[in-house]
Backbone as CSV, one residue per row, in Angstrom:
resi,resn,N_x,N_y,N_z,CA_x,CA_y,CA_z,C_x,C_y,C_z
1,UNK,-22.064,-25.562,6.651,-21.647,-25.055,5.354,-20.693,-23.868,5.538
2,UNK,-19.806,-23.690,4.515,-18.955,-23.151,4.906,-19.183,-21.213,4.437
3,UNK,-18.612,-20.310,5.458,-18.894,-19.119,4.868,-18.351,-18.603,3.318
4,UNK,-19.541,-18.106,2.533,-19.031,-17.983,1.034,-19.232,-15.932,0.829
5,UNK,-18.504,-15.620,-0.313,-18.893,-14.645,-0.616,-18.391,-14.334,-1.827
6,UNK,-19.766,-13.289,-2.181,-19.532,-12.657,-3.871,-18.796,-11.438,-3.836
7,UNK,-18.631,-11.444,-5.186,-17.354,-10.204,-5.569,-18.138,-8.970,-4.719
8,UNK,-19.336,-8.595,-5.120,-20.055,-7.316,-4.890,-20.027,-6.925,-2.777
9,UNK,-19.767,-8.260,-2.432,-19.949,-8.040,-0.925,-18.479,-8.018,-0.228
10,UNK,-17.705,-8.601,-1.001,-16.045,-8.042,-0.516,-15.434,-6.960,-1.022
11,UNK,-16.484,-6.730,-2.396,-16.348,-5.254,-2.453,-16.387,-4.042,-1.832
12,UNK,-17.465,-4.471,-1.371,-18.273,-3.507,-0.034,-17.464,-3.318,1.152
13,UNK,-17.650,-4.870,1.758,-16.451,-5.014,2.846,-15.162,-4.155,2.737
14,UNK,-14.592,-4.056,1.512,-13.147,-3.729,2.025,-12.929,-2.320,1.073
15,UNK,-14.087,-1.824,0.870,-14.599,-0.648,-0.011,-13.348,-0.233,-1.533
16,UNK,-14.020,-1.561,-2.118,-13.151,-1.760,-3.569,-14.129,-1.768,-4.343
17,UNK,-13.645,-1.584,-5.433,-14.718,-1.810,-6.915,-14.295,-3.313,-7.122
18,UNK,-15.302,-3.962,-7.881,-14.947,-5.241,-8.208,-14.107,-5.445,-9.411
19,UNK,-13.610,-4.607,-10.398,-12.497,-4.531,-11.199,-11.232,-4.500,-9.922
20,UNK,-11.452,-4.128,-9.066,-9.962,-4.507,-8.363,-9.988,-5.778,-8.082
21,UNK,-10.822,-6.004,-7.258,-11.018,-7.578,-6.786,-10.535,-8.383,-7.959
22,UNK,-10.916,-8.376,-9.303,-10.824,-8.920,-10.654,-9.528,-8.724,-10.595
23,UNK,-8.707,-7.993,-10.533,-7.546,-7.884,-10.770,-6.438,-8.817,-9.675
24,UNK,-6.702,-8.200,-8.359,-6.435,-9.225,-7.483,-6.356,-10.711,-7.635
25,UNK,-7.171,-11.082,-8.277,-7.490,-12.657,-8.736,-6.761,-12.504,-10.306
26,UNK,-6.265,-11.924,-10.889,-5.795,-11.595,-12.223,-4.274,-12.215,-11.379
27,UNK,-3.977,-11.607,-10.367,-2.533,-11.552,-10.116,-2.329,-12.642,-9.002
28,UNK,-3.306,-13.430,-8.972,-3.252,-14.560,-7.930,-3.065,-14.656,-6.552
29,UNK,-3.699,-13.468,-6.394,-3.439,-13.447,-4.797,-5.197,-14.030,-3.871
30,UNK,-6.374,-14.144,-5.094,-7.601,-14.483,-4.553,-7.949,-15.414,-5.798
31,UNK,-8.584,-16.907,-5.483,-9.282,-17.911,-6.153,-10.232,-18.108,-6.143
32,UNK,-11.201,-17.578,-6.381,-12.535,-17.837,-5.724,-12.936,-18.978,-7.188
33,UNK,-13.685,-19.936,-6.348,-14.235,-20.878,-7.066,-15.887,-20.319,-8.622
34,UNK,-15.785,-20.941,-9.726,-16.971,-20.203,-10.126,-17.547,-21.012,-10.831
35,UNK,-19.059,-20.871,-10.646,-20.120,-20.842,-10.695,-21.152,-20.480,-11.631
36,UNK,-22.187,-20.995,-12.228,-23.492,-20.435,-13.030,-23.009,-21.071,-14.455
37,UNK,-23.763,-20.673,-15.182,-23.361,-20.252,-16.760,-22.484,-20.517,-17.107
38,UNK,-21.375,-21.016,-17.775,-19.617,-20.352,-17.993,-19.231,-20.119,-17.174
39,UNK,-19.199,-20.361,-15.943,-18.540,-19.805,-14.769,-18.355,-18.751,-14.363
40,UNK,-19.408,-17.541,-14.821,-19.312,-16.384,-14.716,-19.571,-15.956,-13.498
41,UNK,-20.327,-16.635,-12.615,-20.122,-15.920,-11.029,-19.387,-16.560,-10.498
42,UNK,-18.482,-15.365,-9.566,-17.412,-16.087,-8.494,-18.019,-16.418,-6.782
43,UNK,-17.164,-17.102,-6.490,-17.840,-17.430,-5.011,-16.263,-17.708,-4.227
44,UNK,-16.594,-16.750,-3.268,-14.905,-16.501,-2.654,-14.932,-17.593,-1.307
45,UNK,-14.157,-17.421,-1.066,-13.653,-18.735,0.446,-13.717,-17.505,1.436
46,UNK,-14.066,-17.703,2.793,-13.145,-17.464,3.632,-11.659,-16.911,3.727
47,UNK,-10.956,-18.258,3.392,-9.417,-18.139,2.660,-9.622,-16.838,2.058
48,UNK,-9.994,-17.062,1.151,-10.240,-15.303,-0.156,-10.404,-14.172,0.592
49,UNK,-10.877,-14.330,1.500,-11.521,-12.936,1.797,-9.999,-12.669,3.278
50,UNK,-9.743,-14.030,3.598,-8.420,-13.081,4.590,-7.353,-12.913,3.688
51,UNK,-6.902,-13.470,2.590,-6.161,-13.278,1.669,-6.178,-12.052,1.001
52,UNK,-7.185,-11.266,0.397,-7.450,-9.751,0.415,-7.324,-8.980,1.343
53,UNK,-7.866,-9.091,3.044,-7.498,-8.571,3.828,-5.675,-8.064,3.686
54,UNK,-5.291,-9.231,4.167,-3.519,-9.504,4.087,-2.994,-8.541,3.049
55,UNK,-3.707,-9.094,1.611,-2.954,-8.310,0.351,-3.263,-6.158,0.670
56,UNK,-4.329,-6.263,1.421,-4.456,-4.618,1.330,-3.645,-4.220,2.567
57,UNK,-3.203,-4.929,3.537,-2.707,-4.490,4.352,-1.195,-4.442,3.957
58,UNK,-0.693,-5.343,3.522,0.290,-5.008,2.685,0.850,-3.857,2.025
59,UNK,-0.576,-3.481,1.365,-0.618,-2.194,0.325,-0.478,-1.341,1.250
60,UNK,-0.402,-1.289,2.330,-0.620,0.030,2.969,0.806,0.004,3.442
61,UNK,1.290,-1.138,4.087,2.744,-0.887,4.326,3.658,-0.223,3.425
62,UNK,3.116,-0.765,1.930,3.882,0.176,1.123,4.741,-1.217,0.069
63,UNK,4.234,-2.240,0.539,4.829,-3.740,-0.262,4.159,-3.721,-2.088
64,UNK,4.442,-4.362,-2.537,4.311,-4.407,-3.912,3.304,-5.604,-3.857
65,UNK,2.205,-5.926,-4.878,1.874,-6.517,-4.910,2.403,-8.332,-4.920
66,UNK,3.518,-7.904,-5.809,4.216,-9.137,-6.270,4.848,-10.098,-4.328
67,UNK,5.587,-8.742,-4.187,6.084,-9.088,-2.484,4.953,-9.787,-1.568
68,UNK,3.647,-8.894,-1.616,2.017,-9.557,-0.910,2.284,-10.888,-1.184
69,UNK,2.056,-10.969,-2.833,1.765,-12.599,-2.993,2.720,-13.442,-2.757
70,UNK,3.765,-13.207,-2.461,5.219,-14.356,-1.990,5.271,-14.628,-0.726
71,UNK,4.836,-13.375,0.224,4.503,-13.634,1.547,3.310,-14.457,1.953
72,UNK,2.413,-13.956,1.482,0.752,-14.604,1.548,1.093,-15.788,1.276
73,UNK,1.331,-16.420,0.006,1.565,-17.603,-0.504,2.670,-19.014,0.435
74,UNK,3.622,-17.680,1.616,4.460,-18.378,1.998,3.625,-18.929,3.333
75,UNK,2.408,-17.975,3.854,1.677,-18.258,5.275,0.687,-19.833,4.249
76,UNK,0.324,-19.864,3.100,-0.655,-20.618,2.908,0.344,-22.269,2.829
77,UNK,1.632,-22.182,2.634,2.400,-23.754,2.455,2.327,-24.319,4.053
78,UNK,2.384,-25.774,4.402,2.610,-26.173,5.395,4.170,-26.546,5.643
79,UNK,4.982,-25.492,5.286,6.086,-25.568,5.793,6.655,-24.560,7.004
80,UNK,7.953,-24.710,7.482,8.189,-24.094,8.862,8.255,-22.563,8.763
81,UNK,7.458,-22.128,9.892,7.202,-20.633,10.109,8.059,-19.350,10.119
82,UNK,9.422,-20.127,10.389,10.859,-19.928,10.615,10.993,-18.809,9.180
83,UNK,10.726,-19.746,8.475,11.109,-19.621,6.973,10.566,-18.334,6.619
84,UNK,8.738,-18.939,7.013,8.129,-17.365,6.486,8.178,-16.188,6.947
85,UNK,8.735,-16.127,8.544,8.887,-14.648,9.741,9.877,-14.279,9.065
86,UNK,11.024,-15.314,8.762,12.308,-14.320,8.225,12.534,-13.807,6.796
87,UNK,11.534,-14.346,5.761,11.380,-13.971,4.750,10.426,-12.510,4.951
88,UNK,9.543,-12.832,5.550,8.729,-11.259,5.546,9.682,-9.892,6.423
89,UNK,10.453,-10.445,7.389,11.175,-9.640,8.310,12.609,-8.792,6.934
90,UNK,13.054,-10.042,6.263,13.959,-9.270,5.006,12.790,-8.396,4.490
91,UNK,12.126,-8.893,3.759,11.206,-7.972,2.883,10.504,-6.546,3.734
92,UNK,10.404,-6.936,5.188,10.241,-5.492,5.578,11.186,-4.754,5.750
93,UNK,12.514,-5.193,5.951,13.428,-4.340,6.534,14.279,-3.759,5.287
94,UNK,13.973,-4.340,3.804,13.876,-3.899,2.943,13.066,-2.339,2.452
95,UNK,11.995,-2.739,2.989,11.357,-1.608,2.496,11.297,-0.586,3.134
96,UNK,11.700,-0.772,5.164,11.996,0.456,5.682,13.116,1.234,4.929
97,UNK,14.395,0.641,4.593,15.101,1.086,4.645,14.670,2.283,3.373
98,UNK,13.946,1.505,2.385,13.321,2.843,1.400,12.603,3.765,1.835
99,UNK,11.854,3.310,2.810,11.160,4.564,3.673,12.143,5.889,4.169
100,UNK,13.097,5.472,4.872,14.109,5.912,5.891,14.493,6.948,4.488
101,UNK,15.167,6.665,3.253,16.087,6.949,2.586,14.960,8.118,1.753
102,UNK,13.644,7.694,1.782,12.406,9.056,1.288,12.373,9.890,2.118
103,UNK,12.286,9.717,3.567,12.109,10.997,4.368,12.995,11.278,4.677
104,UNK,14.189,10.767,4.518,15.973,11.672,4.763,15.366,12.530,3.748
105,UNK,15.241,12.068,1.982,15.237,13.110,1.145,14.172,14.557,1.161
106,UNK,12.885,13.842,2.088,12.263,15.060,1.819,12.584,15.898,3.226
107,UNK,12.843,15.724,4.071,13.579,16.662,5.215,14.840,17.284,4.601
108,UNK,15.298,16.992,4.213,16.519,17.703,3.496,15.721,18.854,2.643
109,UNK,14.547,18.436,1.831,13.769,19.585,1.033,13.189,20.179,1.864
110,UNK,12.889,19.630,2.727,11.352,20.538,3.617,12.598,21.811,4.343
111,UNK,13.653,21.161,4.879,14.860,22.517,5.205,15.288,23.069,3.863
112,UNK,15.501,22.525,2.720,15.761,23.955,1.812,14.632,24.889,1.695
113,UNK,13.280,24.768,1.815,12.106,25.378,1.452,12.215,26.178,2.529
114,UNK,12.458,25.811,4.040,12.044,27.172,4.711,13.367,27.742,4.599
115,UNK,14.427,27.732,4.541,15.576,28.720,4.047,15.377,29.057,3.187
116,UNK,14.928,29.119,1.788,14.264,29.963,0.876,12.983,31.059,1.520
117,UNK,12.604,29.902,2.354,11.173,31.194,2.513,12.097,32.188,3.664
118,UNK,12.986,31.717,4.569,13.743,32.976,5.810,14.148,33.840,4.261
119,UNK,15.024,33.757,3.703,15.320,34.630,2.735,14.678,35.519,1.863
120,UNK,13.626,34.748,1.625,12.532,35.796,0.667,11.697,36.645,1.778
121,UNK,11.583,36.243,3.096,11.207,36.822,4.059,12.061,38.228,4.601
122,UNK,12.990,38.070,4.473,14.218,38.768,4.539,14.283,39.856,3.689
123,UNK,14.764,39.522,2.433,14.574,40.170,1.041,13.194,41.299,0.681
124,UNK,11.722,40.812,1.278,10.659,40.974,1.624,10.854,42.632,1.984
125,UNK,11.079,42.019,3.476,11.521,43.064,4.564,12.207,44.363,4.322
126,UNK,13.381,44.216,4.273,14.042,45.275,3.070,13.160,45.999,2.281
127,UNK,12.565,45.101,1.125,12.051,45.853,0.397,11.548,46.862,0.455
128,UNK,10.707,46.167,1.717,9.537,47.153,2.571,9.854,48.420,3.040
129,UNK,11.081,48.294,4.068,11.722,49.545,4.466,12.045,50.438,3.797
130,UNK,12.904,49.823,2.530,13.358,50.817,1.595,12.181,51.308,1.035
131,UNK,11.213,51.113,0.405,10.077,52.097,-0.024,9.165,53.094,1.005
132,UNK,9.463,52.135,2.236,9.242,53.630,3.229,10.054,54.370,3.473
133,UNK,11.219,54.236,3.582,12.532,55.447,3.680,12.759,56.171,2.191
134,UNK,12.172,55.809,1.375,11.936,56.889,0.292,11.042,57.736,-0.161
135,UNK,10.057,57.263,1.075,8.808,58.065,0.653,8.486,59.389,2.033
């Protein structure tokens, strides 16, 4: 039989609330089959649960959800691999380049901030002297 799991234990696993998980499956990146009543309990695959893996690792690269699910979706077709390395390789080299173009901008700030602070350091200094040479 095949390994199954509920919302509350991939919750755990991948330390989410199950309104995310819900959402995740809102945005089609997890199917879990359902169960009981109205179908009110879910029961995840395997599949599901590396498919969340994938989608949070994603998140951490800094990909959009929408991007996760085009990639994910492209590893789940049985078509050539070709296709999907160079589709994810654009989409990353996409998003370095936004990386690259954030920390140009904040190095550029992080050097105006300490030239403000040499100056007020400066300015400081002075101050200092001059109220001891008047006293």
């Amino acid at each position: 039989m095949a390994t199954t799991y509920s919302i509350g234990d991939l919750a755990k696993e991948f330390d989410l609330t199950t309104r995310a998980i819900r959402f995740y499956e809102d945005m089609g990146l997890i199917q879990p089959e359902r169960t009981g009543p109205g179908g009110r309990n879910r029961v995840y695959s395997a599949r599901d649960r590396t498919r969340l893996r994938l989608t949070l690792r994603a998140k951490r690269l800094g990909l959009s959800l929408t991007e996760a699910k085009e990639i994910i979706d492209l590893y789940d077709s049985p078509r050539d691999t070709g296709v999907q390395l160079r589709r994810f390789l654009d989409v990353l080299a996409v998003h370095r380049a936004q990386l690259e173009a954030q920390m140009a901008e904040l190095q550029a700030t992080l050097d105006e901030v300490r030239e403000h602070e040499k100056e007020a350091r400066s300015l400081l200094t002075k101050s200092e002297k001059s109220k001891i040479a008047h006293n």
